[in-house]
N, C-alpha and C positions, 0 to 999 in steps of 0.2 A: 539322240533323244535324252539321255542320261544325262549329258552337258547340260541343255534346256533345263530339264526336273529341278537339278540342283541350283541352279543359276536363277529360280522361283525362288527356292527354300532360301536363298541368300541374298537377295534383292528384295522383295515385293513386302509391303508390309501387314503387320502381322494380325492386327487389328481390321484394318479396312480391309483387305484379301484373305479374311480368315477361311472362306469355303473353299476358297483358289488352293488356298496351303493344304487343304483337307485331301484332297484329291489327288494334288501332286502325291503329297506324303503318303497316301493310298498307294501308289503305283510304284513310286520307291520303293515300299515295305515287297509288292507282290517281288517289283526284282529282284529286292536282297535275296530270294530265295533260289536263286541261280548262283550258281559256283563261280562264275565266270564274270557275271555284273556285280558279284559281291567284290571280288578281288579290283573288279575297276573302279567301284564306288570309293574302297579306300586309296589307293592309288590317288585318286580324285578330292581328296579332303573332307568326304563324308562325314566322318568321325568326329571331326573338328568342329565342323558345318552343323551337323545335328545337337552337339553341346551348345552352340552357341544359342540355336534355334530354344532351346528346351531353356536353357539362362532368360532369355525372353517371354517364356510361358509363365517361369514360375515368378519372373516381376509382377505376372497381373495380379492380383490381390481377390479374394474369395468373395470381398459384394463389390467388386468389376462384374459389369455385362457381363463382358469375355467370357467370365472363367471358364462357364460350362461349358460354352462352344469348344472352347481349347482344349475341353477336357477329351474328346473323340482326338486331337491333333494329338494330343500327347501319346493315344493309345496308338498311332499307329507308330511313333516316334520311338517310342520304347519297341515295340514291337521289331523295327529295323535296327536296334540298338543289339536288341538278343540276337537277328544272327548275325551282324557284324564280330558279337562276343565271340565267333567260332574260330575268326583270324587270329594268328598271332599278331602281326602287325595294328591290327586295329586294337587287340587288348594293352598292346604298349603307350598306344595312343589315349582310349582312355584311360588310363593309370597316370599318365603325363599331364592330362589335360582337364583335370579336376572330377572328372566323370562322376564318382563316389559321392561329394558333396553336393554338388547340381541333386543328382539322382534321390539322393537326402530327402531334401528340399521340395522336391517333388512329391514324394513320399509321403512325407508330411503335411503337404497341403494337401493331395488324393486321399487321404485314409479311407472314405467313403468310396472311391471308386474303385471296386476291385478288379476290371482291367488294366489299367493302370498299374495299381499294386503288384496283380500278378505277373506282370510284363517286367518290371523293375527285380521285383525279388526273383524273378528268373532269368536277369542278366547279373546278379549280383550270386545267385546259385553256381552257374556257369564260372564264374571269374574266380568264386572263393576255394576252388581248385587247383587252384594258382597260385606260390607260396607268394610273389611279391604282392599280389590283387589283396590277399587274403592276409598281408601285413599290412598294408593299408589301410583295408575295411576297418581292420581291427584297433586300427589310430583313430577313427572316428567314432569317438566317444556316444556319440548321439544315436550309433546305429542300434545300440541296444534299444536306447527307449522307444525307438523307433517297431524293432522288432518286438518285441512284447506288447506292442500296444496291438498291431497287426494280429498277434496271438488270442490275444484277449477278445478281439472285437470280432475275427475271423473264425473263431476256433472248430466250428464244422465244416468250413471250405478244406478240404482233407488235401488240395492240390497247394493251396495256399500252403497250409501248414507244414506240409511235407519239406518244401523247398527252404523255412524260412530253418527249421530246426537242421535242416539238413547245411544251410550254411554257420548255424551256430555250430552245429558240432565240428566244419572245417576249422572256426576263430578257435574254439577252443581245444583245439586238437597238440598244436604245439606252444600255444602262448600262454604265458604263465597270468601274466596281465592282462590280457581278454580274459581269462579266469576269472581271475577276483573281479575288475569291472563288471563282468554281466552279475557275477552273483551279488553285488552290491549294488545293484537299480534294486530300485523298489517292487517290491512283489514280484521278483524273480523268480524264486523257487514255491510261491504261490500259484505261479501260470503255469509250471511244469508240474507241480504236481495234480493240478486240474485238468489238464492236458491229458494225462497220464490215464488220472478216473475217465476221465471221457472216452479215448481209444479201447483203456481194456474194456469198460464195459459194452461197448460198440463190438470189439473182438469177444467177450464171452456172450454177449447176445445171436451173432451170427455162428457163434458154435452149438448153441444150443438148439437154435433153427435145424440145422444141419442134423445134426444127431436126431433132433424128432421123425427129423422125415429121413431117415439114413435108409431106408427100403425104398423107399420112391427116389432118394436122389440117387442115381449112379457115375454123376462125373463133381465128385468135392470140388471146390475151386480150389485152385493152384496158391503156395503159398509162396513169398506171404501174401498175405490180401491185404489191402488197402491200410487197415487199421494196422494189424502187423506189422505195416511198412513204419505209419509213424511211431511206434514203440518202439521199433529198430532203430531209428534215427535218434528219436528221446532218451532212448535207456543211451545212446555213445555218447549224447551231450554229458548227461548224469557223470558218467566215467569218464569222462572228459576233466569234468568240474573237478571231480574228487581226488585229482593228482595232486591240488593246488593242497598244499598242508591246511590253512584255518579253514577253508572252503570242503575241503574232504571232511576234515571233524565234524562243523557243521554240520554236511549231509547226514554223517554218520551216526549223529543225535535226533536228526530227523525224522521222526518215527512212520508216518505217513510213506514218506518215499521208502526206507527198508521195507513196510508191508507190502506197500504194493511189488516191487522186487521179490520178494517172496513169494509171492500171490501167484506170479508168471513162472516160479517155478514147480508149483503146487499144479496148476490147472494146465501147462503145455509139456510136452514130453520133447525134446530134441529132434525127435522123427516126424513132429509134427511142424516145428519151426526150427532150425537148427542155429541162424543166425540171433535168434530173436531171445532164446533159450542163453545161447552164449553169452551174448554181450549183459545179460539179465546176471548168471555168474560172474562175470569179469569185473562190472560194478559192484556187486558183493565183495569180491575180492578185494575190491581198493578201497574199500568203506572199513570191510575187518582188518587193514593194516590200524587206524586208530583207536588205541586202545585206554579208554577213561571210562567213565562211571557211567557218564550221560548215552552211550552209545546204546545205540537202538539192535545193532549188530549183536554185543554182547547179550541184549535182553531176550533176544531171539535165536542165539546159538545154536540150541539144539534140535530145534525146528528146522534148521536152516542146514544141520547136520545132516537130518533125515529128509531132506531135499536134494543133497548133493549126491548121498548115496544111489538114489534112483537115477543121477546123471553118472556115477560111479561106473554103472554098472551095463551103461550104453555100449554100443556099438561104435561110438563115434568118439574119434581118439582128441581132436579138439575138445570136445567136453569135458572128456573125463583130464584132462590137461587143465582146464578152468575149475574144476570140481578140488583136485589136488591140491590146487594154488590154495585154494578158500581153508582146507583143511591145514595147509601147514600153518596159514596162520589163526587160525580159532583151535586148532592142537595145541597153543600156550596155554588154553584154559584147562585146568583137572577135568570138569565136566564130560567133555570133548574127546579127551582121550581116554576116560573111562567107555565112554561111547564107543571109537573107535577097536575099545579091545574087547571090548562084549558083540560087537557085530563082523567082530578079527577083519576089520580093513587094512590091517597092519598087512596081512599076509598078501591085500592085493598092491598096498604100499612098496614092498619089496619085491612082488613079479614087476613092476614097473621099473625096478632099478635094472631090468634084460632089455626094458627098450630101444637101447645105442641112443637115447634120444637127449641132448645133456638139456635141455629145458625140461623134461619129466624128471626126467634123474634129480636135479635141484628140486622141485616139488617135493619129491617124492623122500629124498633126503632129508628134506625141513622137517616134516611129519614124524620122520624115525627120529633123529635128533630130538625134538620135543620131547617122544615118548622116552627116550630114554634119559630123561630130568630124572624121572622119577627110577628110584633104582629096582621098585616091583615089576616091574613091564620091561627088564635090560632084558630078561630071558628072551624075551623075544627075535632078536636079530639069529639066534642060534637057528632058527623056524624057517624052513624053505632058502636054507644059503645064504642067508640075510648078509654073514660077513662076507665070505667068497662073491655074492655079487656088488658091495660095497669097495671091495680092492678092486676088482675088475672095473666098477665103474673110476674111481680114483686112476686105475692104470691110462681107460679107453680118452679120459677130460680133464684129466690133473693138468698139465700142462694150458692148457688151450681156456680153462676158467679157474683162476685161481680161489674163488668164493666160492665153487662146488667144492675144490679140495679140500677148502676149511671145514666145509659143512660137514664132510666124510669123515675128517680128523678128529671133531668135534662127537660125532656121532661114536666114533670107537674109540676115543677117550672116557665117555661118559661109561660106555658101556663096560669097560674095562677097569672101571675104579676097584675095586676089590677083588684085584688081580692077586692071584697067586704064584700062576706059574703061566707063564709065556701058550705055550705048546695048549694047556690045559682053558686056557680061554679064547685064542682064534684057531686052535685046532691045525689043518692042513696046510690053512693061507697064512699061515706068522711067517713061513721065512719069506713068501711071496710079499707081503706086505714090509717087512723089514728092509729089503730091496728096495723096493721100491721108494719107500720114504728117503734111502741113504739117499738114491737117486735124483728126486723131489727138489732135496735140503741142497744140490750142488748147484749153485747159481749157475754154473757155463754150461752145467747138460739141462737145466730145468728153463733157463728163460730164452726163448727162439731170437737169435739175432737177424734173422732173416729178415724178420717186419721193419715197419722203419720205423723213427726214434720217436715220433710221439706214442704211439702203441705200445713200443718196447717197453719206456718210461712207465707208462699205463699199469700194465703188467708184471712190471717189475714190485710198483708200489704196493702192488695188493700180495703180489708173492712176498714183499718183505713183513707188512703191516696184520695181512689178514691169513697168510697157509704157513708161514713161518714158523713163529713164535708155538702154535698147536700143534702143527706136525714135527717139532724138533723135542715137546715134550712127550708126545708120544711114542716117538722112538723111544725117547730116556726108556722110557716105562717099560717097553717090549725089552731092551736092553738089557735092563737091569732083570730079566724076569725068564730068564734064558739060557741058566745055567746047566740047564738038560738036555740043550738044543747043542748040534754038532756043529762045527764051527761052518760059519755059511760064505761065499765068496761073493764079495761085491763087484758088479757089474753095471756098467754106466747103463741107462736107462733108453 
């Protein structure tokens, strides 16, 4: 019977047996849905079979009779199209077989039919999971205007939207150039930030519901909800975009997007959305790495300060890892760190350097470092072992990240400018650290031959360029500073 079906869809013509094709393609679609006739349909040239069919829909032109009739053919067309997407084999096949532009095309002439639309943009969802499908996509220039227009014209179909932001955020996930291209269509960052007003206030509508009747409701819905969802997906594009250097400044001047990021940190708490909360930091974070006049980050620092502390101060060690990040870099401002030392997050700065953790530890390093720019706040690291667990951390990840060791060097260089005497400014851990540095400095116990030689190389250049040069002045200094100190015996590392 399968033979038959397809042996309609490839013979019969398209125009005079439009109802004919309707039916068949009906009964295809229910098959696809079998595990067993899916695998025989491609086997069978389905794939092939159905771009060709669809190549022939979208010649009919929009005041053709046809079109509208076709327009039911193409929904079930698409429809057999998504779950074919679930094979491998068939996803090779459309990738090979121009699938993407056909699909286009289609696109483009459905905008009005949102079956259609949503059938397409959810084989195109499905595929951009897929780094060759999703290199692809993101070579067809057109997909953008395509999607934003779906954005714009759909923007309360919440299944629609979900899927379309959900595959922008796969294009701009690793690609530098889907980057800049989507933010260079027009009225890009106008749909997203419309997008944006729309879901939260959709999400702080249904929060407020909720809280009114918080005695009569007993079962909250589950999060996230609906709205939640596309926030989650919008805020990854946003941080997505923001890697991109001219495209991160941009956003980062864009005042609109920074408040509403804000906004989601003011009115949700982590326990209420935890991924939603994150990714709302993580974009902060990549926004406040640009640092100019026009930034919107800067004009909101402190506000954004006293946002991060209430994530500070959570339970949930991913956050307070996103909270950190934002701190070390808005702790280049005075502001920021006078903040910091009036609400002494310095001291939970340094319990984080016990967390064995070297992605906290580098946060949390960056922060001290700052602080101690300035030479009123060096007293600080003296506060809760701040140096003892700074050589510890340098001993547990010296080796293994050469840009945490700098940051550590850096940090006990600063703090150690108006050194007097060795013994008398790191106290207990001088000879432990002076070790340890000897150690460091000896290229054949410091850089691991084991790895292989791209990596070696890797590690070596940063041991030469970035832990080098600060940890061998460092010594000097302890060195020179030592004269009280009994003579220490070096041991390799």
């Amino acid at each position: 019977l399968l033979d038959c079906l397809l042996e309609v869809l490839r013979t019969e013509d398209l125009q005079k047996n439009n109802e004919a094709l309707l039916y068949c393609m009906g009964a295809i679609k229910f098959m696809s849905g079998n595990a067993v006739l899916l695998n025989e349909m491609v086997n069978k040239g389905a794939v092939e079979m159905l771009l060709q069919l669809m190549k022939q829909i979208n010649n009919v032109k929009e005041n053709d009779t046809y079109f509208s009739n076709l327009g039911h053919l193409l929904v079930q067309l698409t429809a057999t199209l998504r779950n074919l997407a679930d094979l491998p084999p068939a996803r090779c096949q459309l990738v090979c077989n121009g699938a993407i532009s056909e699909l286009c095309v289609a696109l483009e002439q459905r905008m009005n039919d949102k079956d259609v639309c949503t059938y397409i943009v959810r084989i195109f969802s499905k595929l951009s999971s897929y780094n060759d499908f999703c290199a692809a996509l993101a070579d067809c220039s057109r997909c953008y205007i395509l999607f934003l227009a779906l954005l714009n014209k759909h923007q309360m179909q919440q299944d629609l939207v979900i899927r379309i932001i959900f595959i922008l955020g796969n294009l701009t996930e690793k690609n530098n150039q889907a980057r800049e291209q989507f933010f260079k269509e027009r009225g890009s960052v106008n749909t997203l930030i419309s997008l944006f007003q729309t879901y939260h206030e959709l999400d702080l509508n249904a929060q407020k519901w909720y809280h009114e009747r918080g005695r009569e409701e007993k079962n909250h819905p589950k999060h996230p909800s609906e709205a939640e969802d596309v926030l989650i997906k919008l805020i990854r594009v946003l941080a997505n975009l923001s890697i991109h250097p001219s495209v991160g400044a941009a956003l980062a001047a864009a005042h609109r997007i920074v408040e509403l990021l804000v906004t989601v940190l003011e009115y949700k708490s982590v326990d209420d959305c935890e991924e939603l909360v994150i990714n709302a930091a993580t974009t902060i974070n990549n926004l406040s790495y640009y640092k100019m006049k026009s930034s919107a980050v800067q004009d909101k620092k402190l506000h954004i300060a006293e946002m991060l502390l209430k994530l500070l101060m959570s339970n949930n060690m991913d956050g307070v890892v996103e909270a950190v990040r934002v701190f070390g870099n808005l702790s280049q401002y005075h502001e920021i760190c006078d903040f910091i030392m009036q609400k002494k997050i310095y001291k939970f700065m340094i319990a984080l350097l016990d967390a064995k953790n070297q992605d906290v530890c580098f946060s949390a390093c960056g922060v001290l470092l700052n602080l101690t720019v300035d030479k009123n706040k060096r007293a600080l690291l003296m506060e809760e072992g701040g140096i003892g667990k700074l050589v510890d951390c340098l001993q547990d990840f010296g080796p293994a990240d050469w840009q945490l060791a700098c940051l550590i060097c850096k940090t006990l260089w600063n703090y150690s400018e108006n050194i007097t005497s060795a013994a008398s400014c790191f106290g207990e851990d001088t000879d432990t650290l002076l070790v340890l540095l000897t150690s460091l400095l000896d290229e054949e116990v410091a850089l691991d031959y084991s790895l292989d030689t791209d990596l070696r190389d890797y590690h070596k250049l940063y041991w030469e360029r970035e832990f080098k040069p600060v940890a061998e002045k460092l010594l000097d200094r302890i060195q020179s500073h030592r004269s009280c100190l009994p003579a220490v015996t070096i041991t390799p590392f």
